[in-house]
N, C-alpha and C positions, 0 to 999 in steps of 0.2 A: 402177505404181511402188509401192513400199514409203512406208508411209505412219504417220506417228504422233505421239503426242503427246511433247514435251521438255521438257527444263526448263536453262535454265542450267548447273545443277550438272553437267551433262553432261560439259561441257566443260573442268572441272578433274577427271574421275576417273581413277581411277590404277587400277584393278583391272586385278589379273594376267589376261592372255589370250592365245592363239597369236600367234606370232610374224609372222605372214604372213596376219593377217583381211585379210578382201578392201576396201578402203577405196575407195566410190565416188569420181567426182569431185562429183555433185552428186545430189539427191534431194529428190521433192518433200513437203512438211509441208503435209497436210490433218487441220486440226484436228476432232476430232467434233462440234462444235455447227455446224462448214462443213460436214461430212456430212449432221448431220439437216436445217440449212437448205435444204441442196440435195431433198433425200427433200419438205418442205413445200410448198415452188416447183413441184414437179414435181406431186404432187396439188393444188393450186390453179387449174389448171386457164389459167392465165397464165405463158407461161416465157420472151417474150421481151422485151424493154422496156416497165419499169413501173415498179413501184412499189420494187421494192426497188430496182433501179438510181438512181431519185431519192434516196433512203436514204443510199447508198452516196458517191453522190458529195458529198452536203452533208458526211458523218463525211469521205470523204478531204480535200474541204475543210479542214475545220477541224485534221486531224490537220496538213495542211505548213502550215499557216496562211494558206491564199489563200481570198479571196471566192467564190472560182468553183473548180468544176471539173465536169467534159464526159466521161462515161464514153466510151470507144469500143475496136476491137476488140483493136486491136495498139500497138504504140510507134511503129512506122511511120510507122499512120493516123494516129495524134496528133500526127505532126511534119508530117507533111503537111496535114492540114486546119491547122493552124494557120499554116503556110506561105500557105496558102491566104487565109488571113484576115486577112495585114497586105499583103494585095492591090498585090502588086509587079507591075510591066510585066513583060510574057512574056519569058523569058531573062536578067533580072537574076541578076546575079551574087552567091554565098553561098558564105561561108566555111566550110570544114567541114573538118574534124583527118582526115588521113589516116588514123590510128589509132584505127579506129573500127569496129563491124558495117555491115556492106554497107545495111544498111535507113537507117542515117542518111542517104548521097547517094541513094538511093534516092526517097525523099522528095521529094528536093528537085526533081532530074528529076520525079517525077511531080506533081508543084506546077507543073511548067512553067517550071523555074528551071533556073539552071548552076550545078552544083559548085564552087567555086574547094578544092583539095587544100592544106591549111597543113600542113608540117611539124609535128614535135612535140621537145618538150624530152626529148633521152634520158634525163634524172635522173628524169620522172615519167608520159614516156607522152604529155603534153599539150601545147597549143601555149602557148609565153609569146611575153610580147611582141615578141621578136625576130621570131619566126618569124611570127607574124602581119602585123609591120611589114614584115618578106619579100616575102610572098605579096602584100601588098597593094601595094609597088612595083613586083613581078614583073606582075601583071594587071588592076591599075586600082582606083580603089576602089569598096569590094562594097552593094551594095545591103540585104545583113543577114547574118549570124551562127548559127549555130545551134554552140552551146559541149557540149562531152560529157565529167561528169564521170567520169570512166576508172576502172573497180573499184570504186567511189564514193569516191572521191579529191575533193573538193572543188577545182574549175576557178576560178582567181582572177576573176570575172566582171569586175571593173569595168575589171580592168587590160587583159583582150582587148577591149574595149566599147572603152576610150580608145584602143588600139593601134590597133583598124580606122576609129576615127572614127567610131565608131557611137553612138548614145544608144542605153538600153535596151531604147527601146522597139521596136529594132530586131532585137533578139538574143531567141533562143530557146533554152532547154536540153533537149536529148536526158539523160534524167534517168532514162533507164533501168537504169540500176546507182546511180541516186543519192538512193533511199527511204531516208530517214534521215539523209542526207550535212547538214552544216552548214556554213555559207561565211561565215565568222566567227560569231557569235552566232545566226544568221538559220538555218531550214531549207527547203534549197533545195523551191521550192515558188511563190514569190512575189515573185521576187527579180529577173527580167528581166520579159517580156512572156508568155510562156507557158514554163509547165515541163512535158515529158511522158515519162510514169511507163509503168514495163511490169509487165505482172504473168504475164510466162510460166512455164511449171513450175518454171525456176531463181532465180526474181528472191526478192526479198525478202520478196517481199509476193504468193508464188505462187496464183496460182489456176490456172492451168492456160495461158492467151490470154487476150488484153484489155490494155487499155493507157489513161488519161485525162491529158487534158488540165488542169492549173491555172492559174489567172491572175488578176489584178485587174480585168479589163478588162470589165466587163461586155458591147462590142459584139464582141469579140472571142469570151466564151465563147459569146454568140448565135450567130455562125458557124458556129464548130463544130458547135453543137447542131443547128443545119440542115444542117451539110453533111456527119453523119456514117449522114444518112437521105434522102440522092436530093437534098436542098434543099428538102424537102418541109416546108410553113411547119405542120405538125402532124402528129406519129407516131401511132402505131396507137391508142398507150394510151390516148392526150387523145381520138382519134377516135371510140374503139368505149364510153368511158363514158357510163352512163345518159343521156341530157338532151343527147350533145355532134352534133356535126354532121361526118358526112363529109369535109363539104368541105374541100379545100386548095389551094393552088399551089405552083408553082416557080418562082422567078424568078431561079436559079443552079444551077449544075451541084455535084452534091454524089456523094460515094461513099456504099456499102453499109457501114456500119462503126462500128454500133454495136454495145453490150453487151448482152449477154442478161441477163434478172431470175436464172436459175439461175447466171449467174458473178457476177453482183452479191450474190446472199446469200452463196456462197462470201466475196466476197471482203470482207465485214461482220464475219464470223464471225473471218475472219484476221485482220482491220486489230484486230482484241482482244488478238490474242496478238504480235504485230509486237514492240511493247517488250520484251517478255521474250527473242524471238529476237534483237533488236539486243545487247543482253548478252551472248546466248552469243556472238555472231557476233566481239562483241569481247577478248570472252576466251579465244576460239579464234586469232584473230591471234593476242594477246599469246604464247601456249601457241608459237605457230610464233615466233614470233619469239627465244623464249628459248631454242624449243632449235634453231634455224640460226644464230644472231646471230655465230658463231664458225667457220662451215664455209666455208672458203676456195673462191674463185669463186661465191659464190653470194651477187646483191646484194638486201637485204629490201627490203618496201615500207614507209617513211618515216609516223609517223603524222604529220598534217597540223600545219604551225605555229599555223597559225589555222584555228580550225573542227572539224568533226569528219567522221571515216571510216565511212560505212558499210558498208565490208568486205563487200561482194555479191564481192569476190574477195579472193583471198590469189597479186597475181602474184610470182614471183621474176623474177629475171635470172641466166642458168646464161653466165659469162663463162669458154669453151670451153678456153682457154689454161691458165687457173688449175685451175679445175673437173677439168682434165684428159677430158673427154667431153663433146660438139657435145649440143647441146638432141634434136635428135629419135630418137637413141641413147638418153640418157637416158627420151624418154617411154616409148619400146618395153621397156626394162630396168625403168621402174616398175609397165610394164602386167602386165608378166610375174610381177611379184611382184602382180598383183591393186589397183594404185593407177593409181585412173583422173587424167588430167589434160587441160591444155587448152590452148590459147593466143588469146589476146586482144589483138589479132588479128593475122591478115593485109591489110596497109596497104593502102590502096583503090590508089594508084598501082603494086599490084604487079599488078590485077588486068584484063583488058584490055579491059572494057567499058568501066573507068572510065576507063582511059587514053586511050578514045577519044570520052567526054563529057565528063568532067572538064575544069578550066585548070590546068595542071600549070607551076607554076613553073618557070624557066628553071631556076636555081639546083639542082633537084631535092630529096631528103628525106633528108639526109643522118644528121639527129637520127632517122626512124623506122628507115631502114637500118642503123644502129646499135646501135637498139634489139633489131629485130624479130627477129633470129637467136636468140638466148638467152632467149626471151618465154617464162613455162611459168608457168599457174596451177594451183594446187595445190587439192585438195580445199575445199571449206569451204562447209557448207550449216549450217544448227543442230541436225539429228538427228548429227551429227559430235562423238565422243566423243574424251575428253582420250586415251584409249589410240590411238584410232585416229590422232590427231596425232600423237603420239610413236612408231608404228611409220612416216609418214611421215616425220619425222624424222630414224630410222636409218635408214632407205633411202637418204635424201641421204648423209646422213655415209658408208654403208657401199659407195657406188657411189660417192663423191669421193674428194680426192682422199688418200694416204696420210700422216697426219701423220708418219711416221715413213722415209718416202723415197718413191722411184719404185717405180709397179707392175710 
């Protein structure tokens, strides 16, 4: 991938350039002091959990502001071991937003739990109260929650927590699009029982794979820590220094799923530059939003009333009728001008494993199927320049619909 250093001011430039540059939909930013760290890691002669991984996770600590945090591999592993570690009866039931990556109910089957499917609010993607209150008449009440801030849209936490009847310390956040995200004054981080972060090529805080765990809970991040290495009560690094001892046990069933020291330094070096790209990220919205805010059929995404956006996405709503051209027309007409795009997502109850593990409300998803048609996320990473937004831009207008009649 194309790789390099940015700066905010990116995102407001206006310089003259072809009409038709090729505008990824996403791209990953590896900064040089993340290159030379990785170059250091690697002659050291130690590259898989050590010492920078401990590093790493005290700095991501402290950047969301929770006492804890548990490097491990993916976003996945991290909602699953932590599934794991508020130690529910085999096949309790969990809440989880239809509108979501397949790896959230994923989790949760693989924790040994049931999906329960909530609708979502079509005004923002996520589930409110209603919908929650739904699913929980429709299949009984749920055993815990796992809430997913949607693009980093900030998820009302307290009000799903009351809707399901759940305290917090029952709910967990799938916080994968939600590094930076704010849920009133607070960043999400510390604010349920465990928050977990993803750090894939596209996320905010890219290093490549990898994903951790944060929380207040001291016996809770011990879990983790054991269970993202077999259950084994001491990993390689504690085992193999000067003076330590071999020996360990197991006395729980734990997966393979830690972080390597080589994506730990990576991801130290990045967690430096993170503020600077949260800036662009958000002056790259505003940049979309002032020049769509006026193109018929096509509805923005709402900055949050309380709280803050961390903008890991820029979705629209392409409303077919108006717009005059169905979403997946649109993406092939963008691709072809060279503007890559996405959709986030396809609803878990559209797809048929989960239709057949899942609890799927009687009532059905009426708010996701509503939504899900028109769903199209538009470019937006931080090496993304103010021109390249602005030729997305005219693409919308010049593929919508005719101010001036019918085509």
């Amino acid at each position: 991938m194309d790789v390099r250093r940015i700066s905010p001011a990116t995102a407001e430039a206006d310089d003259a350039g072809p009409d038709r540059e090729a505008v990824p939909f996403a791209r990953t930013e590896i900064c040089a002091e993340a290159r030379q760290a990785a170059q250091r890691v690697l002659a050291s002669g130690w590259v898989t959990t050590g010492p920078e991984t401990l590093l790493f996770e005290r700095e991501f600590a402290a950047y969301v502001g929770a006492a804890h945090a548990v490097a491990v591999s993916s976003c996945t592993a991290a909602l699953e071991l932590a599934l794991r570690a508020l130690r529910l009866p085999p096949g309790s039931r969990v809440l989880v937003p239809t509108l979501t990556f397949c790896g959230t109910a994923h989790a949760v089957l693989h924790a040994g739990l049931r999906p329960v499917l909530v609708d979502v609010d079509p005004d923002t993607g996520m589930p409110a109260a209603p919908q929650v209150t739904a699913a929980v008449a429709a299949t009984g009440r749920p055993a815990a929650m796992v809430v997913v801030h949607l693009a980093g849209a900030p998820a009302p936490l307290d009000e799903l927590a009351q809707a399901a009847d759940l305290p917090l310390d029952l709910v967990l956040e799938d916080a994968a699009h939600a590094l930076g995200t704010y849920v009133g004054s607070r960043p999400v981080g510390a604010l349920s029982r465990a928050a977990c972060f993803s750090f894939y090529a596209t996320k905010n805080l890219p290093i490549g794979e990898g994903g951790m765990v944060t929380t207040d809970d001291a016996e809770l991040a011990a879990q983790v820590h054991r269970g993202r290495l077999h259950g084994m009560s001491a990993d390689a690094w504690r085992r193999y220094q000067p003076g330590a001892t071999w020996q360990y046990t197991v006395e729980e069933p734990g997966l393979k799923a830690n972080m390597t020291d080589l994506q730990a330094a990576i991801g130290r070096r990045q967690l430096l530059h993170l503020p600077e790209w949260q800036r662009t990220r958000e002056a790259l919205a505003a940049r979309y939003t002032a020049g769509l805010r006026d193109v018929p059929g096509l509805r923005l995404p709402r900055e949050p009333a309380g709280g803050r956006h961390a903008w890991h996405l820029y979705p629209v709503r392409v409303a077919e009728q108006e717009y005059g051209r169905e979403r997946d027309l649109l993406i092939r007409q963008l691709a072809a001008r060279g503007i890559g795009t996405s959709v986030h997502f396809l609803p878990l109850h559209r797809m048929p494993y989960f239709r057949r593990t899942a609890l799927c409300p009687t009532g059905g998803f009426p708010g996701a199927d509503a939504l899900y048609p028109g769903l199209l996320s538009l470019p937006m990473h931080p090496g993304l320049t103010g021109r390249q937004v602005d030729a997305v831009c005219r693409a919308l207008r010049e593929l919508g619909p005719d101010p001036e009649g019918p085509r």
